[in-house]
C-alpha positions as CSV (number, residue, x, y, z in Angstrom):
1,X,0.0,0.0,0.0
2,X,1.2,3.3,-0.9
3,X,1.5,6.1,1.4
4,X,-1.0,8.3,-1.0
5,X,-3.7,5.7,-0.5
6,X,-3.4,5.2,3.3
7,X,-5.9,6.9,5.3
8,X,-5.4,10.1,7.5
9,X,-4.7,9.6,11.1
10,X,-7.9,10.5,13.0
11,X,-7.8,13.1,15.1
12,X,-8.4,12.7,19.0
13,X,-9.6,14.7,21.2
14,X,-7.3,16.4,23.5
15,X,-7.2,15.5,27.2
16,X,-9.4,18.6,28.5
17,X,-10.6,21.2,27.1
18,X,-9.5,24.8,25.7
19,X,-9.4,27.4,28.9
20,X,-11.9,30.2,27.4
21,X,-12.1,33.7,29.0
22,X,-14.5,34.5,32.0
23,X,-17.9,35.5,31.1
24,X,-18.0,38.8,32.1
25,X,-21.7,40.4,32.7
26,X,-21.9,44.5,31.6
27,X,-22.3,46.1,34.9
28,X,-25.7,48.6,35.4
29,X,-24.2,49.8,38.2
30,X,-21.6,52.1,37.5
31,X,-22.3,55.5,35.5
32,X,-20.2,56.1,32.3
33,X,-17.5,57.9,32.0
34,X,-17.5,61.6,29.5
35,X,-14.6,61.2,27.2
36,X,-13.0,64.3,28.9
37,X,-12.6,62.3,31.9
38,X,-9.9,59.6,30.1
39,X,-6.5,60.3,30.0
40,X,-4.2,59.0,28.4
41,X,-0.6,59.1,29.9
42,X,2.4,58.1,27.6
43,X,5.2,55.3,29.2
44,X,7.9,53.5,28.3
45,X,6.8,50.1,26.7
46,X,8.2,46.9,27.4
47,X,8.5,43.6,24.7
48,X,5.6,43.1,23.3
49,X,3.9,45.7,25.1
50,X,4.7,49.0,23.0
51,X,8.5,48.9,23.1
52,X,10.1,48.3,19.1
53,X,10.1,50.3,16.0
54,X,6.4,51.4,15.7
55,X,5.4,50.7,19.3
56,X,3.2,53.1,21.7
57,X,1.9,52.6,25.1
58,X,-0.4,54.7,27.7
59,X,-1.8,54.5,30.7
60,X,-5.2,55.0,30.6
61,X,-6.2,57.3,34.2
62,X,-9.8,58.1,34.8
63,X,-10.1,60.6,38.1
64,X,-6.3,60.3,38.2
65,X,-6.7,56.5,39.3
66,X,-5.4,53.7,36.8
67,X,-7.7,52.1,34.6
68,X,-5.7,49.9,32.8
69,X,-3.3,50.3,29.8
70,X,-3.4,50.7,25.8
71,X,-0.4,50.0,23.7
72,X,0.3,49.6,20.1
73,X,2.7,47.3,18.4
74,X,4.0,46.7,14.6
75,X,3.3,42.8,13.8
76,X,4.0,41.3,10.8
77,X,1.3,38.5,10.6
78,X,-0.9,37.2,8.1
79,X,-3.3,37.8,6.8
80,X,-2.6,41.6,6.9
81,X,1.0,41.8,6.7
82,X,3.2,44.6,8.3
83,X,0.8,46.9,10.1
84,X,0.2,48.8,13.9
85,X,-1.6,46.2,16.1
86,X,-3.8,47.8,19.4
87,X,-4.5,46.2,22.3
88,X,-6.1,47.7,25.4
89,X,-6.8,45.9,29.2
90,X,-8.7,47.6,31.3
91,X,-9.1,46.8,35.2
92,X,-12.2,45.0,36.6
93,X,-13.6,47.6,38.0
94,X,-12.6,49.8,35.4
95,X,-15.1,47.5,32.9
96,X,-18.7,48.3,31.8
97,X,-17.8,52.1,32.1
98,X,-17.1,53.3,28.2
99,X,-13.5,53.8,29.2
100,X,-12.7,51.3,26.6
101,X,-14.1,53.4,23.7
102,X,-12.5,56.5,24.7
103,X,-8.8,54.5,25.4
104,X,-9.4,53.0,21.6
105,X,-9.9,56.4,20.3
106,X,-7.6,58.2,22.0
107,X,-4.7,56.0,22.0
108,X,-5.1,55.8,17.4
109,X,-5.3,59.5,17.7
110,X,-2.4,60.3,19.8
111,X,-0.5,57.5,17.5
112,X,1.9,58.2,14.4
113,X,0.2,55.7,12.5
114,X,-2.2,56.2,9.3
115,X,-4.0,52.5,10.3
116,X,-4.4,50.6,13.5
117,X,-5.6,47.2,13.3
118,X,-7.6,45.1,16.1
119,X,-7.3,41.4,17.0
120,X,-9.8,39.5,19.1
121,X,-11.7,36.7,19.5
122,X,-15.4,37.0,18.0
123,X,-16.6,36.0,20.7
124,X,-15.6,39.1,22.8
125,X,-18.3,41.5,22.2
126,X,-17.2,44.3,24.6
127,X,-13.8,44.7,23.0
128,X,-15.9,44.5,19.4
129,X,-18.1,47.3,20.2
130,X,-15.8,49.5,21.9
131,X,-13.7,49.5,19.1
132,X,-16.1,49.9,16.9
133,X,-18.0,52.8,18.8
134,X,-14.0,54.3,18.4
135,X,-14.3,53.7,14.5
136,X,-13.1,50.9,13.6
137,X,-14.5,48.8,10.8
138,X,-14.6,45.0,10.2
139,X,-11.7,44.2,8.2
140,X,-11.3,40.3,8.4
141,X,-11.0,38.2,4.8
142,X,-13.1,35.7,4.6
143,X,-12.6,32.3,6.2
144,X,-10.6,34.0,9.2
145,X,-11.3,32.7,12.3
146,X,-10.2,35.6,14.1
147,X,-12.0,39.0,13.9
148,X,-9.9,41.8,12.4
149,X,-10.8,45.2,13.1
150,X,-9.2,48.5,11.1
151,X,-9.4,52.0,12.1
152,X,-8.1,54.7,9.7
153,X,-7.0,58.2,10.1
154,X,-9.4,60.6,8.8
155,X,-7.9,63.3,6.0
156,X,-10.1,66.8,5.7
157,X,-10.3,67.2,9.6
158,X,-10.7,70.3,11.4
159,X,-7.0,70.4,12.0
160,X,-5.9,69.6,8.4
């Protein structure tokens, strides 16, 4: 029998399963935040976290307590290729309050790049709509598993 005609090994299971991210419930409780409220303080990235060619990272302060931090990175990875990459964590107790919005649009704004993209699981609504309440758009290709999110400096602006 030749190897071309032998059947593929079966796949098996693995041993337990994937560990997924909490479920996290939006909170009711907590008023949002105005975008005046956010800042944004600038500080030295480390690997992976803002520090490289390209890279960017803030704290993000709200009342002059920390929220959580923002920081931008230059990836090279399919399917988009050389390009600014944003992610953003924000404390527990800093969820549920619209602080993510403003730290997504604040932290493209106050970056020297033309396009920032977004990766996250689909499954994680809260980071989808913050970013997308911050302006990005859906950018992933077709049969990606992973949702791709691009936001895009806008030319003809007050300032410009």
């Amino acid at each position: 029998m030749t190897a071309s005609s032998a059947n593929p090994p079966k796949r098996r299971r693995p041993a337990r399963e994937t560990p997924k991210p909490r479920p996290v419930k939006p909170r009711t409780d907590v008023p949002k935040v105005l975008p005046e409220e956010v800042l944004l303080v600038p500080v030295a990235g480390t690997i992976g976290k803002g520090k490289g060619a390209g890279g960017e990272k803030w704290r993000i302060e709200v009342g002059g307590i920390r929220a959580g931090e923002v920081y931008i990175n230059v990836i090279d990875e399919p399917p988009v290729g050389l390009h600014a990459s944003i992610q953003i964590y924000l404390n527990i107790k800093s969820q549920g309050r619209g602080i993510g919005r403003v730290g997504y649009a604040k932290a493209c704004q106050l970056s020297k790049h033309e396009a920032v993209y977004a990766h996250m699981r689909r499954s994680n609504t809260a980071s989808r709509r913050a970013a997308e309440a911050a302006g990005f758009i859906d950018a992933t290709p077709a049969g990606f598993t992973q949702l791709i999110l691009r936001w895009r400096r806008s030319v003809g602006g007050p300032t410009s």
